[in-house]
ZAMARGU-4260 file (C-alpha; in steps of 0.2 Angstrom, whole numbers, plus 5000, padded with zeros to 4 digits):
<rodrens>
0) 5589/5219/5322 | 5587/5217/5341 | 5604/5222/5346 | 5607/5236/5334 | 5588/5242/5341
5) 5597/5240/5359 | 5614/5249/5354 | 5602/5265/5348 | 5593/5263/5362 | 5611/5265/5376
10) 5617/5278/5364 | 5600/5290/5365 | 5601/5286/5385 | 5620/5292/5384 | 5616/5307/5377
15) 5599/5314/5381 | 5598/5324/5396 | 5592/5315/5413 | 5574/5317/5416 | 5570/5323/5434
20) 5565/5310/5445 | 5547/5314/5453 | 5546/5324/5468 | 5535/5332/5479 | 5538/5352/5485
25) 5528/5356/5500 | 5525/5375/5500 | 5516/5385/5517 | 5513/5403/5523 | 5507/5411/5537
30) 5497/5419/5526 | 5495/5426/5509 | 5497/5440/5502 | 5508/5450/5486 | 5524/5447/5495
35) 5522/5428/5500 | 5514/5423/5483 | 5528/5431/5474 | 5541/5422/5482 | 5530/5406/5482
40) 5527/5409/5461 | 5547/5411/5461 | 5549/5394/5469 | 5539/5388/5458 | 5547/5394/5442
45) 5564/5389/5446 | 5557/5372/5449 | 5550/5371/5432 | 5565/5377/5425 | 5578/5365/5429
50) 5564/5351/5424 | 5551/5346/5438 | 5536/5352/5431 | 5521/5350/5441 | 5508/5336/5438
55) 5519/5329/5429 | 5534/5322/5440 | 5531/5335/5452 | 5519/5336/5466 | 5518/5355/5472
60) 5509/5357/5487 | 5502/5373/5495 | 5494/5375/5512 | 5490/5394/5519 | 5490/5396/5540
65) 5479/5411/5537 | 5487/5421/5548 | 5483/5408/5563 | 5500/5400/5571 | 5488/5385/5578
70) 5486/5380/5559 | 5502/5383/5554 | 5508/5370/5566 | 5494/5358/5562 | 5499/5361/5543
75) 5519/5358/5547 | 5514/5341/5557 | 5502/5336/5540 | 5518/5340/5527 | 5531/5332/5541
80) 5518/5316/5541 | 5515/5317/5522 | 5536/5313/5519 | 5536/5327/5504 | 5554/5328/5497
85) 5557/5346/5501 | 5547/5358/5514 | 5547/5376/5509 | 5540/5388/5525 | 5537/5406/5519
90) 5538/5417/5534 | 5545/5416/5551 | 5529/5411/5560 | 5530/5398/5546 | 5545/5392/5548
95) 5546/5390/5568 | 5532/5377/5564 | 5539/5368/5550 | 5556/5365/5562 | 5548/5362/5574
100) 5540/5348/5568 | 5552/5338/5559 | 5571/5333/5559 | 5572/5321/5544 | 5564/5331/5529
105) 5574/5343/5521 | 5567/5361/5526 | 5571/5377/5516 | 5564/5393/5523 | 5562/5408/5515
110) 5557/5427/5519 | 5563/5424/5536 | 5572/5442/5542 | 5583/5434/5557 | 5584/5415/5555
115) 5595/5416/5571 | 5584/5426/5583 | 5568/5413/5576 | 5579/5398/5582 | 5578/5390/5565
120) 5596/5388/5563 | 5611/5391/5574 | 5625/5396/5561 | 5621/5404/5546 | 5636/5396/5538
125) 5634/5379/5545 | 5616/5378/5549 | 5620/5359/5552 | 5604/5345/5553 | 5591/5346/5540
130) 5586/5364/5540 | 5592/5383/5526 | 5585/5394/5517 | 5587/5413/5514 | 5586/5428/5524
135) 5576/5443/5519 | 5584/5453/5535 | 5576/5473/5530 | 5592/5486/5527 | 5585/5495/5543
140) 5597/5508/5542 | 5594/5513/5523 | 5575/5514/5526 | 5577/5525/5541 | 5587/5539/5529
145) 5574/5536/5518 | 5562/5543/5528 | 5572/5555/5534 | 5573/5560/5516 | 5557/5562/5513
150) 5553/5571/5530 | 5566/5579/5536 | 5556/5588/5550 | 5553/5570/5557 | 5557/5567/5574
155) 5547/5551/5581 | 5543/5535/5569 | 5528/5525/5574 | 5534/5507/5574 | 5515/5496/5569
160) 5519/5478/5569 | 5514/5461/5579 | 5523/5456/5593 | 5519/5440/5593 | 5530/5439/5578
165) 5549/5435/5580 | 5553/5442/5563 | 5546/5460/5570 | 5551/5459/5586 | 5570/5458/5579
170) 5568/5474/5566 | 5561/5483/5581 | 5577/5481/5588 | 5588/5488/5575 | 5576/5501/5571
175) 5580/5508/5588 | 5597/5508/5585 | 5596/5515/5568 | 5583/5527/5575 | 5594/5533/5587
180) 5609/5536/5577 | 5597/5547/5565 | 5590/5558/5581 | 5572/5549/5580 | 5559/5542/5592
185) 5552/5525/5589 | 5534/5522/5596 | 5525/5505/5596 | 5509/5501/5591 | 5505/5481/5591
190) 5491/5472/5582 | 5491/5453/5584 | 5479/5451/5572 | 5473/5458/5557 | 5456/5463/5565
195) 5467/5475/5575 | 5476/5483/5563 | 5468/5498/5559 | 5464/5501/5576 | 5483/5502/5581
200) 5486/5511/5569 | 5474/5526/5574 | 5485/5523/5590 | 5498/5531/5581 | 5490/5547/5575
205) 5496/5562/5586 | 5510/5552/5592 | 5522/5550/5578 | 5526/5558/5562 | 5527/5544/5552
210) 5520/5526/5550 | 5533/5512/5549 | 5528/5495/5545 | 5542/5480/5542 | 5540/5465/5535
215) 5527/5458/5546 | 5513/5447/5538 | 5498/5451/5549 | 5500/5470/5545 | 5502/5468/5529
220) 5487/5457/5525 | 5476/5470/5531 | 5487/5486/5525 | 5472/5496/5519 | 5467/5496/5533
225) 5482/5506/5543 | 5482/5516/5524 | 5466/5521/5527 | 5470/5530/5544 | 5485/5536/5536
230) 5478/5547/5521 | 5462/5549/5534 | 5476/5558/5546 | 5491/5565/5534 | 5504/5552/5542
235) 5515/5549/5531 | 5516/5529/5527 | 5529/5519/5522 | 5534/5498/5522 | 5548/5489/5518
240) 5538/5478/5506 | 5538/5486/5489 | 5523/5475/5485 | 5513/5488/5497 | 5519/5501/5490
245) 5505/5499/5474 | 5491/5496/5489 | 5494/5514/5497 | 5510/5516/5505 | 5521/5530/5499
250) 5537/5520/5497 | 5547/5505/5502 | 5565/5500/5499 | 5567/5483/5501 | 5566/5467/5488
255) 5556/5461/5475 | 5551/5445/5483 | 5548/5437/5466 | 5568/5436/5464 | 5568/5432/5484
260) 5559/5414/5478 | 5567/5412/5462 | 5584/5411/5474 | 5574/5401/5486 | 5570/5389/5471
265) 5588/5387/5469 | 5592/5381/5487 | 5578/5369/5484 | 5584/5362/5466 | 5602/5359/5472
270) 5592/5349/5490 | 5583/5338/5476 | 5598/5337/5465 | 5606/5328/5481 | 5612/5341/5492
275) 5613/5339/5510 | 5603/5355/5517 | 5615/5357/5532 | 5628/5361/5522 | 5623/5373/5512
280) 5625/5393/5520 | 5611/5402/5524 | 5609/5417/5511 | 5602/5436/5514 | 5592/5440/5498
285) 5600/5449/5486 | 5593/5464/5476 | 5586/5480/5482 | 5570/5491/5474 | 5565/5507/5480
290) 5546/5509/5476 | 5538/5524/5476 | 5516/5531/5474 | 5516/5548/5472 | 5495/5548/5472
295) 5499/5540/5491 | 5511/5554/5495 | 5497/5569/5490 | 5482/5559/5498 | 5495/5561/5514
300) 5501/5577/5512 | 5520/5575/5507 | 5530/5581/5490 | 5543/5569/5487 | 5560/5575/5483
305) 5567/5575/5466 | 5582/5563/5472 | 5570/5552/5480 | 5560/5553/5462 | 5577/5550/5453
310) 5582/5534/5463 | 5566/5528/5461 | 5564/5510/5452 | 5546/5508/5449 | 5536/5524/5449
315) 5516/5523/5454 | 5507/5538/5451
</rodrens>
């Protein structure tokens, strides 16, 4: 009875799928906000997908920086010390940390815009050591044209970022180039913090015929801010987070960062899976939404065209 027990028992292990072993995913942002939660919900998901659900054979840990780069470094050293399985940094500030604070643990960034300009890696193909992830990098050049668009009167874009942040200091860059090419003016306004937000972005009235803001964390934790100058003023607002977009913006093209972590998540499953992360290429998010609020365009004065309308995948009224 013993041994036929035993050959049931080799034949059920033969044939029922493997259970994941238990693992811990470290998770940090610089700060949260739509965007960053999204992505870091889309990690998540993926994960419990393909079998590690948390507390049960998974540990998924979460620390926020709150917009501070001290904590975030003080949080990359805890998770480097901690020995999780997989750190996830969300965010170029982040990420910087997280890399700089270990060499052995597996690290897979994610909503990082220039992975190269951040030193995080020093071939997107062959990243190399223990470090990939995925790229969020803006398409610069479609956003300008969007604008342009919209406003085709425009002639200078007010640039409001923080230049403490590599991931903005990059954009700014090709947003002068694409600017250029479009016969625009870009003018910087820089808030380091969320405190200064609003005030830089009353910097920008009289001096610019629209409001630009990239991918840049600080701004966008304290958007209402720069909105509330914006419809206070009539300059026309836009992002190029399409999670903004509902909080007061007049549009955004760019991606829906849920999908941006669900692609993360697959990076980190194939790492747990056995993987070696220096192998695998850094990707550019894929997918592209353009977002549009056409109570935020009449608070600001503007009448969105009809193609702009038409392209539109998510309308808010």
């Amino acid at each position: 009875m013993r041994s036929i027990l035993l050959a049931v028992a080799a034949t059920l292990a033969l044939t029922l799928p493997a259970k994941a072993e238990d693992v811990t995913v470290a998770v940090t942002a610089i700060v949260e906000h739509p965007a960053l939660d999204a992505a870091r919900k889309g990690v998540l998901d993926v994960l419990t997908a393909a079998g590690y659900k948390d507390g049960e054979n998974l540990k998924f840990m979460f620390e926020s920086a709150q917009g501070n780069p001290a904590t975030a470094a003080q949080i990359a050293r805890q998770f480097a010390g901690e020995g999780p399985n997989v750190i996830v940094p969300i965010s170029t500030p982040s990420a910087q940390a997280v890399v700089s604070a270990t060499r052995d643990i597996p690290v897979v960034f994610t909503a990082v815009s220039d992975p190269l300009g951040a030193q995080l890696v020093k071939n997107m193909d062959q990243p190399g050591g223990n470090v990939t992830g995925l790229s969020d990098m803006s398409p610069v050049a479609e956003h300008v044209a969007l604008i342009k668009e919209i406003l085709p009167n425009a002639k200078t874009i007010g640039y409001l970022y923080n230049s403490g942040e590599a991931n903005s200091v990059s954009l700014l860059a090709v947003l002068k180039i694409e600017a250029e090419k479009a016969g625009l003016t870009v003018v910087e306004s820089a808030a380091t913090k969320s405190a200064e937000v609003q005030g830089a972005a009353r910097a920008l009235v009289g001096r610019a015929d629209a409001i630009y803001i990239p991918t840049d964390n600080t701004i966008i934790s304290a958007l209402e801010g720069a909105v509330a100058v914006a419809e206070e003023s009539k300059l026309p607002l836009f992002t190029a987070d399409t999670d903004s977009v509902s909080r007061g913006a007049i549009a955004a093209l760019g991606f829906n960062y849920y999908d941006v972590g669900k692609q993360t998540g697959e990076i980190v499953v194939r790492i747990l899976k056995g993987e070696n992360p220096g192998d695998i290429p850094v990707k550019v998010a894929a997918g592209s939404d353009l977002v549009i609020n056409k109570g935020a365009a009449a608070k600001m004065g503007v009448t969105l065209p009809e193609s702009v309308l038409k392209r539109a995948t998510k309308t808010i009224d």
